[in-house]
PyMOL Python script that loads the backbone (N, CA, C, O; Angstrom):
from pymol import cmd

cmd.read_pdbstr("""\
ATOM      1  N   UNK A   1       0.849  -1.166   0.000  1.00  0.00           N
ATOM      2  CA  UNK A   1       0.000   0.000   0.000  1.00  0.00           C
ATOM      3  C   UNK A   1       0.900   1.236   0.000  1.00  0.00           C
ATOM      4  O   UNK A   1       1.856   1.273   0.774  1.00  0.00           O
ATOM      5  N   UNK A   2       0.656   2.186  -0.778  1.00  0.00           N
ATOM      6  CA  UNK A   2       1.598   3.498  -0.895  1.00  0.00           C
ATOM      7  C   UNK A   2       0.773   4.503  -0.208  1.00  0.00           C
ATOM      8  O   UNK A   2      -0.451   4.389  -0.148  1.00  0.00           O
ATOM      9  N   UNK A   3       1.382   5.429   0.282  1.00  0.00           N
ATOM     10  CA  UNK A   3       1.551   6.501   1.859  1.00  0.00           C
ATOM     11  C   UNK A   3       0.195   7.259   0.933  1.00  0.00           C
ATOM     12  O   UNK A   3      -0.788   6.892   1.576  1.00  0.00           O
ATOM     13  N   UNK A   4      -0.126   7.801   0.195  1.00  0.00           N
ATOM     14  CA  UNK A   4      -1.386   7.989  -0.082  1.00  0.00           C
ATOM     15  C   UNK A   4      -2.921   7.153   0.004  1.00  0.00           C
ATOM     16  O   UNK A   4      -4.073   7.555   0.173  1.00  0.00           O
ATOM     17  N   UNK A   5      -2.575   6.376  -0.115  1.00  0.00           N
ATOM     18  CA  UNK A   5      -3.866   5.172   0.002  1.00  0.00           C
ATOM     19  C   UNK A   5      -3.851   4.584   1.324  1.00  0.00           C
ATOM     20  O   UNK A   5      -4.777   3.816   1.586  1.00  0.00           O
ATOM     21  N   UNK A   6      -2.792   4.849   2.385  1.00  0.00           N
ATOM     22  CA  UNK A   6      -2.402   4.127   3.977  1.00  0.00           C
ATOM     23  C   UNK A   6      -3.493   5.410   4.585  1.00  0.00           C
ATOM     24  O   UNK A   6      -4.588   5.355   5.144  1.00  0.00           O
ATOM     25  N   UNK A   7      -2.550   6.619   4.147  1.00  0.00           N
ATOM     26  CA  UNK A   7      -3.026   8.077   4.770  1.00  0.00           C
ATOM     27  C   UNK A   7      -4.830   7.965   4.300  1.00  0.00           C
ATOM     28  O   UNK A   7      -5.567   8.409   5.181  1.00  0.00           O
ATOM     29  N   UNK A   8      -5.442   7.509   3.224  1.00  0.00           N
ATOM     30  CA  UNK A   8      -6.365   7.758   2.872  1.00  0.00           C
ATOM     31  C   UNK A   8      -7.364   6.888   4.001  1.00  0.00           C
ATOM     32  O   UNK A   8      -8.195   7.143   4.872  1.00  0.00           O
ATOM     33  N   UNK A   9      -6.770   5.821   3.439  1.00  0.00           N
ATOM     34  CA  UNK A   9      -7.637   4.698   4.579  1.00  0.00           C
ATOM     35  C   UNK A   9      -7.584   5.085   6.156  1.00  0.00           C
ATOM     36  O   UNK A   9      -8.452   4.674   6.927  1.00  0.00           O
ATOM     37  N   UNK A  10      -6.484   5.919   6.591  1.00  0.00           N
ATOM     38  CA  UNK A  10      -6.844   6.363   7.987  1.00  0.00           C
ATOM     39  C   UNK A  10      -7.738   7.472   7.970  1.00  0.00           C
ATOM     40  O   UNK A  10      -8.272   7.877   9.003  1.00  0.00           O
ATOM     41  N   UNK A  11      -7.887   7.870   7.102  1.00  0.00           N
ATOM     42  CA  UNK A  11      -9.026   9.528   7.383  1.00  0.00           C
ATOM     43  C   UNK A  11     -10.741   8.990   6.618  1.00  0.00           C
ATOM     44  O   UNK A  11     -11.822   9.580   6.634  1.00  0.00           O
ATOM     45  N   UNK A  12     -10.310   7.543   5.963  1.00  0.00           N
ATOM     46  CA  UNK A  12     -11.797   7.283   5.387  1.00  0.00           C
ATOM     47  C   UNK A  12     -12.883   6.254   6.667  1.00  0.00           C
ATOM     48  O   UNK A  12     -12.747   5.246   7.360  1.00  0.00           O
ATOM     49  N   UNK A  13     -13.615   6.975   6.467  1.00  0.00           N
ATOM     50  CA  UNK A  13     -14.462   5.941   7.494  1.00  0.00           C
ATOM     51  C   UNK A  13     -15.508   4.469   6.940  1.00  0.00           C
ATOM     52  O   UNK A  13     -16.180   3.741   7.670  1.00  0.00           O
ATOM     53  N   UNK A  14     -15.336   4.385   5.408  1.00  0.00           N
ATOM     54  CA  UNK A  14     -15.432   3.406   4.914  1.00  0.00           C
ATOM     55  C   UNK A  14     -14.668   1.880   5.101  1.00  0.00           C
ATOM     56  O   UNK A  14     -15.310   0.834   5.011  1.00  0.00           O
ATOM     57  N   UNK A  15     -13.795   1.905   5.263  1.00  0.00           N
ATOM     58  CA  UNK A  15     -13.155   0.897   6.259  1.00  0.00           C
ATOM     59  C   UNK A  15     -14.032   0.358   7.523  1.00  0.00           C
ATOM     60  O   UNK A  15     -13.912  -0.840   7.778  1.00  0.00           O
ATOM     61  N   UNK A  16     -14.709   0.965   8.155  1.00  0.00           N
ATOM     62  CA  UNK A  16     -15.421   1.004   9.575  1.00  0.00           C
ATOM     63  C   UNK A  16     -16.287   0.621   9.058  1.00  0.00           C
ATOM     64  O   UNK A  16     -15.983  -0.532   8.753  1.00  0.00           O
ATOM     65  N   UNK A  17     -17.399   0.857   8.668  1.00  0.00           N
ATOM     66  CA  UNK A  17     -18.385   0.876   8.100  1.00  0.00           C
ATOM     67  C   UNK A  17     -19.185   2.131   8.360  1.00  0.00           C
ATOM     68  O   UNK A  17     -18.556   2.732   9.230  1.00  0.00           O
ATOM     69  N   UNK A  18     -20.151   2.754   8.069  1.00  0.00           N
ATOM     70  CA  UNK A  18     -20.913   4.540   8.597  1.00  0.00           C
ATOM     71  C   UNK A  18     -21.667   4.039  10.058  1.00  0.00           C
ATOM     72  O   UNK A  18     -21.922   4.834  10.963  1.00  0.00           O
ATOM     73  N   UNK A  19     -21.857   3.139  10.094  1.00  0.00           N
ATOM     74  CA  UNK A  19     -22.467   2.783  11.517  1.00  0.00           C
ATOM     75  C   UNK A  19     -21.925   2.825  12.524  1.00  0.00           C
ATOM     76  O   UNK A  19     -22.317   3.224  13.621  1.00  0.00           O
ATOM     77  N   UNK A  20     -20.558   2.225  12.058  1.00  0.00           N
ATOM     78  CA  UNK A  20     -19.327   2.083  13.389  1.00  0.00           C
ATOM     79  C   UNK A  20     -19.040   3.549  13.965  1.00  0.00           C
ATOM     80  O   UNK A  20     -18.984   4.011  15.105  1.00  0.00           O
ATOM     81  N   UNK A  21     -18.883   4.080  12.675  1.00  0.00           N
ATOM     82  CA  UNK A  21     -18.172   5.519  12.508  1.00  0.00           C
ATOM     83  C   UNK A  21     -19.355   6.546  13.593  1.00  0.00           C
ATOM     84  O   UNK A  21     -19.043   7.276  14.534  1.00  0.00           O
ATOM     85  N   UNK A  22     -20.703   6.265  13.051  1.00  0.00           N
ATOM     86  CA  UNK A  22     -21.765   6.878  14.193  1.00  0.00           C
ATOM     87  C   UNK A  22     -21.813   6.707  15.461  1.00  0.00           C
ATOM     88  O   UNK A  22     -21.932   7.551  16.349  1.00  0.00           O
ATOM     89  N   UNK A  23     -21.697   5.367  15.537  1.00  0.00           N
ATOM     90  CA  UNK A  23     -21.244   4.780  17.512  1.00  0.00           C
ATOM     91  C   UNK A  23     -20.583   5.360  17.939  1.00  0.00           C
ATOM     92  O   UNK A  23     -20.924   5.832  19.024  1.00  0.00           O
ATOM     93  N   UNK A  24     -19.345   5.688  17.452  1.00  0.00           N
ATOM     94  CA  UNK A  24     -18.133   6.418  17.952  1.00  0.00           C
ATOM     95  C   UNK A  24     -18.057   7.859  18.239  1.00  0.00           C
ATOM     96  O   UNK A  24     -17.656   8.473  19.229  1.00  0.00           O
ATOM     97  N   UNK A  25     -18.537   8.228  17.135  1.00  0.00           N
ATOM     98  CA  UNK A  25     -19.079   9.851  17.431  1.00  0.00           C
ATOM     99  C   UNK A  25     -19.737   9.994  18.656  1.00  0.00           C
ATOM    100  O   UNK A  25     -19.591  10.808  19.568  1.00  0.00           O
ATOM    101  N   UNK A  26     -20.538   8.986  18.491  1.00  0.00           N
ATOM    102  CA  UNK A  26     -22.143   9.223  19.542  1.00  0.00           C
ATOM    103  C   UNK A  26     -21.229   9.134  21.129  1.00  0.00           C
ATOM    104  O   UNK A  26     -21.225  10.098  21.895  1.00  0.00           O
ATOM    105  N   UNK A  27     -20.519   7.885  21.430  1.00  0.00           N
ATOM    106  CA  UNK A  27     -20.033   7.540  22.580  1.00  0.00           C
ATOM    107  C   UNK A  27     -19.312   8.736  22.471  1.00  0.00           C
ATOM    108  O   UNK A  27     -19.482   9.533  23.393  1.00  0.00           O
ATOM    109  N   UNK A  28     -18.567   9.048  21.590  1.00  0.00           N
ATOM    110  CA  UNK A  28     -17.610  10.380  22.429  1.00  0.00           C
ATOM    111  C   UNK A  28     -17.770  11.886  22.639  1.00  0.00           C
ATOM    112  O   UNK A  28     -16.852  12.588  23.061  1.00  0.00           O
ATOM    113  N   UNK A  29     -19.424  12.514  22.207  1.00  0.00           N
ATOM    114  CA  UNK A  29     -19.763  13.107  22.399  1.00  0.00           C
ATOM    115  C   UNK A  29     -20.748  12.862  24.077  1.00  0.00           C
ATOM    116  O   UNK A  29     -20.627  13.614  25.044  1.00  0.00           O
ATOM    117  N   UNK A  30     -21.558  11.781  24.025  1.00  0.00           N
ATOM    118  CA  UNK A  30     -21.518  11.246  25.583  1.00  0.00           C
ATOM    119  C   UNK A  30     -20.496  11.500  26.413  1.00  0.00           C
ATOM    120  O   UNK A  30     -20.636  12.270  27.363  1.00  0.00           O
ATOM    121  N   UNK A  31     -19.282  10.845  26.131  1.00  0.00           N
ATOM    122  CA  UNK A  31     -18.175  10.827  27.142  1.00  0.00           C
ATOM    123  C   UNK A  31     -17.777  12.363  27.358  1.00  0.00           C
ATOM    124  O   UNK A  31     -17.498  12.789  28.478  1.00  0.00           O
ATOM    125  N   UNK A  32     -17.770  12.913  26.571  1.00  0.00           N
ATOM    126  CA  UNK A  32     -17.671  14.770  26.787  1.00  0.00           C
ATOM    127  C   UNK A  32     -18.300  15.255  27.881  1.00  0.00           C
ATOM    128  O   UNK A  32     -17.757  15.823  28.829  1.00  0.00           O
ATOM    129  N   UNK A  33     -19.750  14.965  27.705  1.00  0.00           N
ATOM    130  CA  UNK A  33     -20.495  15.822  28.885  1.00  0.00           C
ATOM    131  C   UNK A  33     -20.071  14.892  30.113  1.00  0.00           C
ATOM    132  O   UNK A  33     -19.649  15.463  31.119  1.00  0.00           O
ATOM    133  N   UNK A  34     -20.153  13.528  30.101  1.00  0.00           N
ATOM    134  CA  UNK A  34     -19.813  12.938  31.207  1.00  0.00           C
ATOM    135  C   UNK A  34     -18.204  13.429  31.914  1.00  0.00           C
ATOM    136  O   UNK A  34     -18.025  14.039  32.968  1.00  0.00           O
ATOM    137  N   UNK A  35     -17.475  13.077  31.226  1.00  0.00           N
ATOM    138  CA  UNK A  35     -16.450  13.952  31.507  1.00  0.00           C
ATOM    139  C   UNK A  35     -15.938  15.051  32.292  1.00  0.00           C
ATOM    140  O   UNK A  35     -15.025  15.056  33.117  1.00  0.00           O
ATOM    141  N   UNK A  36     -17.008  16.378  31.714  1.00  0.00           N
ATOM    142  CA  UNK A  36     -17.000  17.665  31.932  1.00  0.00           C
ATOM    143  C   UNK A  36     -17.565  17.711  33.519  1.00  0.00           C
ATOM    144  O   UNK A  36     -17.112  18.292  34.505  1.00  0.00           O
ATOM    145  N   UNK A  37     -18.702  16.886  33.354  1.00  0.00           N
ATOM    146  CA  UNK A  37     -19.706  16.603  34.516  1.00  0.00           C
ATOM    147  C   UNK A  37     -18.343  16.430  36.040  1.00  0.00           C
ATOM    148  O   UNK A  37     -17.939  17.331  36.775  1.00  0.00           O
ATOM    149  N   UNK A  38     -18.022  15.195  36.042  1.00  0.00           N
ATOM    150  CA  UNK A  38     -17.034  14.390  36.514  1.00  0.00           C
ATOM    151  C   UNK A  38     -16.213  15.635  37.285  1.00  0.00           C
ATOM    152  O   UNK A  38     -16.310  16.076  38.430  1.00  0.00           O
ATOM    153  N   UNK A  39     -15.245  16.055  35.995  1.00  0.00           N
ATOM    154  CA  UNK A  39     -14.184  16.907  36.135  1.00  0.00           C
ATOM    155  C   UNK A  39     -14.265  18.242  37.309  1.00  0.00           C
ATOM    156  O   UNK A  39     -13.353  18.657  38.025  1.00  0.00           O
ATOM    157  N   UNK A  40     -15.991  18.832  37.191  1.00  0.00           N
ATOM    158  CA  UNK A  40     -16.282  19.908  37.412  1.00  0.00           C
ATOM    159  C   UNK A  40     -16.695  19.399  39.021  1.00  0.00           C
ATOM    160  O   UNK A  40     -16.215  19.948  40.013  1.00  0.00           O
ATOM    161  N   UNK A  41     -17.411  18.557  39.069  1.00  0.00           N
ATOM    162  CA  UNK A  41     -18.278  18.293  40.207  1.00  0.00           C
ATOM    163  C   UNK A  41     -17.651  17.873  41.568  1.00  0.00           C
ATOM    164  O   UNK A  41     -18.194  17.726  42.663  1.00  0.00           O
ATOM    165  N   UNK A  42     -15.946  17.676  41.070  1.00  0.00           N
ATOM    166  CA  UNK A  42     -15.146  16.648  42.157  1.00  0.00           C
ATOM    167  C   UNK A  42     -14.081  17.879  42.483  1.00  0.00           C
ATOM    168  O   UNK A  42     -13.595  18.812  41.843  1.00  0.00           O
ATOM    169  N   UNK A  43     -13.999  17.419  43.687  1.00  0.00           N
ATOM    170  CA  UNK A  43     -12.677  18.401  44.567  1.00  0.00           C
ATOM    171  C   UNK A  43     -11.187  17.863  43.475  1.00  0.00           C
ATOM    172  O   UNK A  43     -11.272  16.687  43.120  1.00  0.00           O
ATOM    173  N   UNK A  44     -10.235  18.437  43.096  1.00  0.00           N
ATOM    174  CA  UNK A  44      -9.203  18.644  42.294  1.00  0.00           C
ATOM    175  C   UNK A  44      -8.369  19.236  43.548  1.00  0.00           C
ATOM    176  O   UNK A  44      -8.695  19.994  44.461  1.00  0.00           O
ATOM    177  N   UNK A  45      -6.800  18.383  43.120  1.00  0.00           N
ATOM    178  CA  UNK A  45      -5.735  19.619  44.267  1.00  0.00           C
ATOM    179  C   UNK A  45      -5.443  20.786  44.039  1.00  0.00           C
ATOM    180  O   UNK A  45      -4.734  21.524  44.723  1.00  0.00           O
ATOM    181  N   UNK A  46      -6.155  21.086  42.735  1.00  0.00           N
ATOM    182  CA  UNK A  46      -5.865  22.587  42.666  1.00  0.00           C
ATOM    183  C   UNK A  46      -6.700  23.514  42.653  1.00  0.00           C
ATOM    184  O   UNK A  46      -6.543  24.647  42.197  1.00  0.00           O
ATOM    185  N   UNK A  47      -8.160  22.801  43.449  1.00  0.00           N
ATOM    186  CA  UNK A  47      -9.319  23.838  43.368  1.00  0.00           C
ATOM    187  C   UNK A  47     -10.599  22.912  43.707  1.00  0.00           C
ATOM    188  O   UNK A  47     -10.773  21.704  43.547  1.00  0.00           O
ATOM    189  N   UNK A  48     -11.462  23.963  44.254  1.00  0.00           N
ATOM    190  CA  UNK A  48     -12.915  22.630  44.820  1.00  0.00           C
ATOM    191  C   UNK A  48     -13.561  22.988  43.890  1.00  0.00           C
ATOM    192  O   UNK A  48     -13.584  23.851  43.012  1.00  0.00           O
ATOM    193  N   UNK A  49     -14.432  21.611  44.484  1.00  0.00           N
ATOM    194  CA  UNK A  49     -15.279  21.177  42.984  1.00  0.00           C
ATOM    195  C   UNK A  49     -16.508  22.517  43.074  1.00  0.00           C
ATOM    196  O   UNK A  49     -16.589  23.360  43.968  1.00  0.00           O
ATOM    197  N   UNK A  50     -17.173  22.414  42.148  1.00  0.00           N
ATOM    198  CA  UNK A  50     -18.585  23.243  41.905  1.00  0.00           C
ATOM    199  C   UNK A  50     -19.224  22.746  42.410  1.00  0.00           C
ATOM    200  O   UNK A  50     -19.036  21.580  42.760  1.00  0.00           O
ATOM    201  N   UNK A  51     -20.474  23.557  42.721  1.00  0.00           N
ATOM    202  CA  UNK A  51     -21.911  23.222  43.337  1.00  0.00           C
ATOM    203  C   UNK A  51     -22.304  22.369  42.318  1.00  0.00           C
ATOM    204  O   UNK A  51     -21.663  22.508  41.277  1.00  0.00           O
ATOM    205  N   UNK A  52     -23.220  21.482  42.318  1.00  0.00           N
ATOM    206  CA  UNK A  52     -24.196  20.770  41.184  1.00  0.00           C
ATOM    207  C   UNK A  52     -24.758  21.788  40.555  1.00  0.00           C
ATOM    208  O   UNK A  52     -24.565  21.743  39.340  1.00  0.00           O
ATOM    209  N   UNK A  53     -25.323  22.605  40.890  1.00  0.00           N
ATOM    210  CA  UNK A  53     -26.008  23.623  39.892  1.00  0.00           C
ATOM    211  C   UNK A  53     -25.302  24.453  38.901  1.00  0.00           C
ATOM    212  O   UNK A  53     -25.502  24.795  37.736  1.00  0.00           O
ATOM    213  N   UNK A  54     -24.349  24.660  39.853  1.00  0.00           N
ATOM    214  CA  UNK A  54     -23.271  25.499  38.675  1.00  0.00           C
ATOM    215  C   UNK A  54     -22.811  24.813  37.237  1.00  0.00           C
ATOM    216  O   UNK A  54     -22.638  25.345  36.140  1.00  0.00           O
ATOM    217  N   UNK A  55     -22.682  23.473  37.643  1.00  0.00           N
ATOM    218  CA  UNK A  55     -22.553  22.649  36.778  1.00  0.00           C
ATOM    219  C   UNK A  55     -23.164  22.336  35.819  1.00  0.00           C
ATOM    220  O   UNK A  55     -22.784  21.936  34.719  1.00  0.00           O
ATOM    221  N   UNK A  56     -24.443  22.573  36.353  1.00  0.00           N
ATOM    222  CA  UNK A  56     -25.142  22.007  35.072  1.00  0.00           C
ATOM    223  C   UNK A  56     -25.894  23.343  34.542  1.00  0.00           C
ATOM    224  O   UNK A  56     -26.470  23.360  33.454  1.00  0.00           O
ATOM    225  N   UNK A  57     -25.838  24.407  35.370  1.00  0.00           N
ATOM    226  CA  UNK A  57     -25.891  25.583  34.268  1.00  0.00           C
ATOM    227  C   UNK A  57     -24.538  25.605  33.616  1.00  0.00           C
ATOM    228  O   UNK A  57     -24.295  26.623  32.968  1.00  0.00           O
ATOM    229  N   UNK A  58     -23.849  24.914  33.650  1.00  0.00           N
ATOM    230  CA  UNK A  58     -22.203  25.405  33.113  1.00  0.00           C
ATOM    231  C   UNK A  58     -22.982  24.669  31.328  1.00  0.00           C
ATOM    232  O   UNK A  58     -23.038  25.255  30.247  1.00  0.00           O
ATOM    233  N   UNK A  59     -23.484  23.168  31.704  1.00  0.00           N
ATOM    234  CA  UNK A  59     -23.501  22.151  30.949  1.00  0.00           C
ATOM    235  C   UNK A  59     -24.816  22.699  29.897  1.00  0.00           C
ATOM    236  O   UNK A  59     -24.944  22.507  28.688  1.00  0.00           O
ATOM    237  N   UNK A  60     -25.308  23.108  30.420  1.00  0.00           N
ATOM    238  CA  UNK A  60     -26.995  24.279  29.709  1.00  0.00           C
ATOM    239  C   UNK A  60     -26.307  25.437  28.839  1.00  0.00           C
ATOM    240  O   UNK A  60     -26.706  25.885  27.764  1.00  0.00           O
ATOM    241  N   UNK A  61     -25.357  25.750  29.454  1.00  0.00           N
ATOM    242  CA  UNK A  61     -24.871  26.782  28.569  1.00  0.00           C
ATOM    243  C   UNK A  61     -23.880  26.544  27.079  1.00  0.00           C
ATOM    244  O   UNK A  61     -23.788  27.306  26.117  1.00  0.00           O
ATOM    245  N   UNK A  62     -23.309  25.412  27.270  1.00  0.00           N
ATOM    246  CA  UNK A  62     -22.126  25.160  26.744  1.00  0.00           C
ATOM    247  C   UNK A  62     -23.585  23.753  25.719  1.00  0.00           C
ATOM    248  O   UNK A  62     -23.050  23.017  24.889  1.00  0.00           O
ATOM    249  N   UNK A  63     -24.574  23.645  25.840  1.00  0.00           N
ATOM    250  CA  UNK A  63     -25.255  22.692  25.079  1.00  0.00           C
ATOM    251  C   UNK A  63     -25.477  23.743  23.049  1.00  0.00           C
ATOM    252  O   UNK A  63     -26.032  24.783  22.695  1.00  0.00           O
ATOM    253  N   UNK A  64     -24.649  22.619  22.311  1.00  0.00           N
ATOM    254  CA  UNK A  64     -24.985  23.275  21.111  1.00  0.00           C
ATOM    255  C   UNK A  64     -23.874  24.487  20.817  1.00  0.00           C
ATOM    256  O   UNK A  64     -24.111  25.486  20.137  1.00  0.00           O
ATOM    257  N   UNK A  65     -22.801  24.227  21.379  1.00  0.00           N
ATOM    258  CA  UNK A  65     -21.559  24.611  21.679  1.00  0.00           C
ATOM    259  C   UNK A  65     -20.531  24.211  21.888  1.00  0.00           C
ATOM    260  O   UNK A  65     -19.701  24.492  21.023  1.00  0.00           O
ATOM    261  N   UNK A  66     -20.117  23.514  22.889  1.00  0.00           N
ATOM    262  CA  UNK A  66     -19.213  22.446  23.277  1.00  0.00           C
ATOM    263  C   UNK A  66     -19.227  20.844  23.022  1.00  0.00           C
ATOM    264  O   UNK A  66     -18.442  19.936  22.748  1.00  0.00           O
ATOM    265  N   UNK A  67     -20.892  21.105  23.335  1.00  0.00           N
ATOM    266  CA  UNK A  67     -21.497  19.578  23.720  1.00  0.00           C
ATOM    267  C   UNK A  67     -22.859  19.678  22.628  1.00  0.00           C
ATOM    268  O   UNK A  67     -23.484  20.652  22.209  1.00  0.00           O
ATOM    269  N   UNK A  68     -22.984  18.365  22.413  1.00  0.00           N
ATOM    270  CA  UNK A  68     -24.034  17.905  21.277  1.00  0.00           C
ATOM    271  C   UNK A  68     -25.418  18.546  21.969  1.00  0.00           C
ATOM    272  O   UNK A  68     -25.461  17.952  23.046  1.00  0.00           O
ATOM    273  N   UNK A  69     -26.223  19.174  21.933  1.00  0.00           N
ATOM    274  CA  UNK A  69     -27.633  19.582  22.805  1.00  0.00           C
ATOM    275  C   UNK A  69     -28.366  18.230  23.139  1.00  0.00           C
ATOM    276  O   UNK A  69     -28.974  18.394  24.196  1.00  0.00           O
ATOM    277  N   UNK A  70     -28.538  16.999  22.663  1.00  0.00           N
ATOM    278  CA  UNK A  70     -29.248  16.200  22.852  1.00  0.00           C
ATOM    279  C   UNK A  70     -28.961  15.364  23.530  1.00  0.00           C
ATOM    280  O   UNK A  70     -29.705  14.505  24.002  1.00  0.00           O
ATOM    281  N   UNK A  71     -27.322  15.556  23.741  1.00  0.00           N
ATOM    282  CA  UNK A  71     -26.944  14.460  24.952  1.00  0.00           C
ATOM    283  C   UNK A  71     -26.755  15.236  25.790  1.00  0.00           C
ATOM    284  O   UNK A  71     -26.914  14.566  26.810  1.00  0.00           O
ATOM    285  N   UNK A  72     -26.509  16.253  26.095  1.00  0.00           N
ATOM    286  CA  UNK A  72     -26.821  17.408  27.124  1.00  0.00           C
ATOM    287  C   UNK A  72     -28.341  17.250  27.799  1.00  0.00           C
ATOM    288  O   UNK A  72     -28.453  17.130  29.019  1.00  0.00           O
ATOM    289  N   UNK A  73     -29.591  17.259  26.843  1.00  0.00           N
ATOM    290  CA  UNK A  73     -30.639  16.910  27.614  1.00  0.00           C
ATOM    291  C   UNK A  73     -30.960  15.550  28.027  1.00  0.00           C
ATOM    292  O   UNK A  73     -31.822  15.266  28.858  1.00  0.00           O
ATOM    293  N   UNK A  74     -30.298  14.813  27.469  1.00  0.00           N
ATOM    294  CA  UNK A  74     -30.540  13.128  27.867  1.00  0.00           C
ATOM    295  C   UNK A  74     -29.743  13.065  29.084  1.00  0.00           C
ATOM    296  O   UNK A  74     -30.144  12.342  29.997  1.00  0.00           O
ATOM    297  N   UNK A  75     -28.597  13.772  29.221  1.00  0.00           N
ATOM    298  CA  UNK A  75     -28.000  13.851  30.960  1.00  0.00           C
ATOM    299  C   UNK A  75     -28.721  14.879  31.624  1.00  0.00           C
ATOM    300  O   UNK A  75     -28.889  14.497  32.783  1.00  0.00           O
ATOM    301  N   UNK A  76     -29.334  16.230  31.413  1.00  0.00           N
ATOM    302  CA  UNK A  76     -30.305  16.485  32.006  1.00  0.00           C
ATOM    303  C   UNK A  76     -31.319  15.692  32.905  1.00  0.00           C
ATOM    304  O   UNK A  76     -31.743  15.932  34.036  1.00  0.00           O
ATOM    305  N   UNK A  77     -31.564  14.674  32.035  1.00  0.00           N
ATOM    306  CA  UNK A  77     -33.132  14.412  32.372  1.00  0.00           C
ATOM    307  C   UNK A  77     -33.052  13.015  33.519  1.00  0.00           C
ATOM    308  O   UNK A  77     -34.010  12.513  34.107  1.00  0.00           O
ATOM    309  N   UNK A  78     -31.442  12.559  33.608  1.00  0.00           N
ATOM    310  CA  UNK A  78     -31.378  11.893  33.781  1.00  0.00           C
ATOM    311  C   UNK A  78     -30.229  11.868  35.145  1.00  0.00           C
ATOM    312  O   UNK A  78     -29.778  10.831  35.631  1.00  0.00           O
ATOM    313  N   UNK A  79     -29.985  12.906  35.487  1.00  0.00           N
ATOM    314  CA  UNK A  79     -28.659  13.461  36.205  1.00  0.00           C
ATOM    315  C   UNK A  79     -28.640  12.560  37.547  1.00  0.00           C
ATOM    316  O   UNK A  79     -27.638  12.054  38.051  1.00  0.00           O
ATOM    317  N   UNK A  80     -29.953  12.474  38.007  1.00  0.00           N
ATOM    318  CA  UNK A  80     -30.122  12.123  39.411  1.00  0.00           C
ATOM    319  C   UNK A  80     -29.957  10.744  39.648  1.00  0.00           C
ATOM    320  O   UNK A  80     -29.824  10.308  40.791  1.00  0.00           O
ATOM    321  N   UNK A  81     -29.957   9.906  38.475  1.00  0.00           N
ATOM    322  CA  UNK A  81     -29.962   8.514  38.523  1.00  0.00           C
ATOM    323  C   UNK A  81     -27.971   8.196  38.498  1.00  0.00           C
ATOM    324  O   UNK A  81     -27.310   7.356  39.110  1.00  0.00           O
ATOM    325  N   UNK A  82     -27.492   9.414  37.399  1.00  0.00           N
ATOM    326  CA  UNK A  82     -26.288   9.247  37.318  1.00  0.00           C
ATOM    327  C   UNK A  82     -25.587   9.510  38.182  1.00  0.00           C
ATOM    328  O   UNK A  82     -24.421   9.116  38.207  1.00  0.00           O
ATOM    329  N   UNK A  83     -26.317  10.513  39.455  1.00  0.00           N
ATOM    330  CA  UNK A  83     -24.969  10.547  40.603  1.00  0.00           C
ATOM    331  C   UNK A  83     -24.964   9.694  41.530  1.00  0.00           C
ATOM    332  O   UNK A  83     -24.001   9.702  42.297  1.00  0.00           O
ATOM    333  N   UNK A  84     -26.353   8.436  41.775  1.00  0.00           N
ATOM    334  CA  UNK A  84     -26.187   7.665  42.676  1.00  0.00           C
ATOM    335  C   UNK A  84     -26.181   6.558  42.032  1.00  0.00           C
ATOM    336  O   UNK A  84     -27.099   5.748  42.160  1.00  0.00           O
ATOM    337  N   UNK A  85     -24.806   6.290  40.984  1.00  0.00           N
ATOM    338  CA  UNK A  85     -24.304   5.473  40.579  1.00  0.00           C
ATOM    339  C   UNK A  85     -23.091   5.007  41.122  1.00  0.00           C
ATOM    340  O   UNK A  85     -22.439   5.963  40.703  1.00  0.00           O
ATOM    341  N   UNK A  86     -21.914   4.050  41.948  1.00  0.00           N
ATOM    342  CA  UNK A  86     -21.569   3.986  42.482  1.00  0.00           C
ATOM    343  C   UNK A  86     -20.064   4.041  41.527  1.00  0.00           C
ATOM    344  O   UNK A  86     -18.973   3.953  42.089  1.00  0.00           O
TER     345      UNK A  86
END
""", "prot")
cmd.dss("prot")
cmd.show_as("cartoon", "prot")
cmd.util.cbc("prot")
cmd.orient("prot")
């Protein structure tokens, strides 16, 4: 295989198939807000965590911006189940 057709096949998502390629998007736009969530909500050694609210006005604001809007409201709607997850 020559460095054009190697390089090609890494940037084509035909290899994957468009489905795979959607999962992946999808999970890592999930993992974003979860992430952000995580990051913001927990004491750090270099600073305490946020209130819950702040947070998720942080996460309201930054929806359709940072973060996909629809997985923003699907953790919305769903926040309370996700923090008493162990």
């Amino acid at each position: 295989m020559d460095r054009e057709s190697f390089l090609q096949s890494i940037f084509s998502a035909a290899p994957l198939g468009i489905g795979v390629v959607i999962e992946r998007v999808l999970e890592a736009r999930i993992f974003a807000v979860l992430d952000v969530w995580d990051t913001l909500h927990s004491d750090r050694p270099y600073r305490q965590a946020w209130k819950r609210e702040q947070v998720l006005e942080y996460l309201r604001a930054q929806a359709g911006k940072q973060f996909d809007p629809t997985v923003v409201a699907a953790f919305l709607a769903q926040v309370q189940e996700f923090e008493q997850m162990p």
